[in-house]
C-alpha positions in Angstrom: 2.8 -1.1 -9.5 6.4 -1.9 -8.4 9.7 -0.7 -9.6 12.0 -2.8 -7.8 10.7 -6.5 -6.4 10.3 -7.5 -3.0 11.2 -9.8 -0.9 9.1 -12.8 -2.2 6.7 -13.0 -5.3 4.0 -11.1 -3.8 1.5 -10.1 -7.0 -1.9 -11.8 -7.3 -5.1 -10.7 -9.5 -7.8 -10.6 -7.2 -11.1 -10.0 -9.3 -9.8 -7.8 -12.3 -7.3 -5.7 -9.4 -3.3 -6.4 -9.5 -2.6 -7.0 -6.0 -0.1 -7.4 -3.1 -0.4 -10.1 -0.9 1.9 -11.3 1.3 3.1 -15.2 0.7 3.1 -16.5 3.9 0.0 -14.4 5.6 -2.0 -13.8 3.3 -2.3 -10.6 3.7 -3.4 -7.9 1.2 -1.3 -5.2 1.5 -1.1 -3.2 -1.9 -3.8 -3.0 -4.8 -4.1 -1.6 -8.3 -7.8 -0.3 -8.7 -8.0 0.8 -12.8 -5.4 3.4 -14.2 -4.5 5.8 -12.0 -5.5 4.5 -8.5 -3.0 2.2 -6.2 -3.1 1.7 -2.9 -0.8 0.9 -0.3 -1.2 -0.8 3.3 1.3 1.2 5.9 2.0 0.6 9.5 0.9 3.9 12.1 5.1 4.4 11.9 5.5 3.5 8.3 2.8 6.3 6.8 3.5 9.2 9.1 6.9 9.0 7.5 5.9 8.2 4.3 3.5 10.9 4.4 5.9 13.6 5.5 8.1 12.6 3.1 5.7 13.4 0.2 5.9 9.4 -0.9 2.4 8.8 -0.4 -1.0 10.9 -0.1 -4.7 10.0 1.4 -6.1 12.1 -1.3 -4.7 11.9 -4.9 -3.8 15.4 -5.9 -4.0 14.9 -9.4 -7.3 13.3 -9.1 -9.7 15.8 -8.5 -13.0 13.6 -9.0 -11.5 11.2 -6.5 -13.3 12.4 -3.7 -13.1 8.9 -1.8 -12.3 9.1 1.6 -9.7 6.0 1.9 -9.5 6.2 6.0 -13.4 5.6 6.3 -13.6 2.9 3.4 -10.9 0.9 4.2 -9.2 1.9 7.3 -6.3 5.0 8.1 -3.7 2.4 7.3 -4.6 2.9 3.2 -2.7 5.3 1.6 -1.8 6.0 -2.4 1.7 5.7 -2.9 3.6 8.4 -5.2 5.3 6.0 -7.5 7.3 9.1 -8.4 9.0 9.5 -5.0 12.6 8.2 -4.7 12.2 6.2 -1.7 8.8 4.6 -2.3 10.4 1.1 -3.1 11.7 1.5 0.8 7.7 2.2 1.3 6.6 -0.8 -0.3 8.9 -3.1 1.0 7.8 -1.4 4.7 4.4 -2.5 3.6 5.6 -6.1 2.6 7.2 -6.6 6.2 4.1 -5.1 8.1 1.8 -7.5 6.5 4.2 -10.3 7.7 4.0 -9.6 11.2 0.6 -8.1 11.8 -1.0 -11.4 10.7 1.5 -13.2 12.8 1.0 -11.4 15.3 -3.2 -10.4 15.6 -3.5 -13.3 17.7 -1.6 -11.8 20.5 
């Protein structure tokens, strides 16, 4: 799922799924589901520019028999990173530091 590492140790196995979660919130912000699909948890700021930039998509584009509509499922904050894009390790590590502070901070 990762190229470069984050921050902190991050990778858990949640049911049969590699996932993200972050070490001192808890929360999940990345997942592998089977072979092709990951998924990646982006702030409003974070995926607008991540999604102009080409390094992620809402709908897989070499998937065509993915028709799953990640917004209404999980929320619009779920995205599929391109794992190909040169700057999707600055995506990730976006993702990392979003899950940090949004659980710090929900109770505000």
């Amino acid at each position: 799922m990762l190229k470069q590492p984050l921050p902190a140790d991050c990778l858990y196995q949640v049911e049969t799924c590699p996932t993200l979660v972050h070490p001192t919130t808890g929360v999940v912000f990345g997942m592998r589901i089977g072979t092709y699909l990951c998924l990646l948890r982006l702030s409003d700021e974070a995926r607008e520019r991540a999604l102009a930039d080409g390094a992620v998509w809402i709908k897989h584009p070499l998937l065509d028999k993915l028709k799953v509509d990640l917004a209404s499922l999980l929320g619009p904050e779920w995205t599929m990173p391109n794992s190909a894009h040169p700057q999707i390790a600055e995506y990730y590590g976006s993702a990392f530091a979003a899950a940090g502070w949004q659980a710090r901070n929900d109770g505000d």
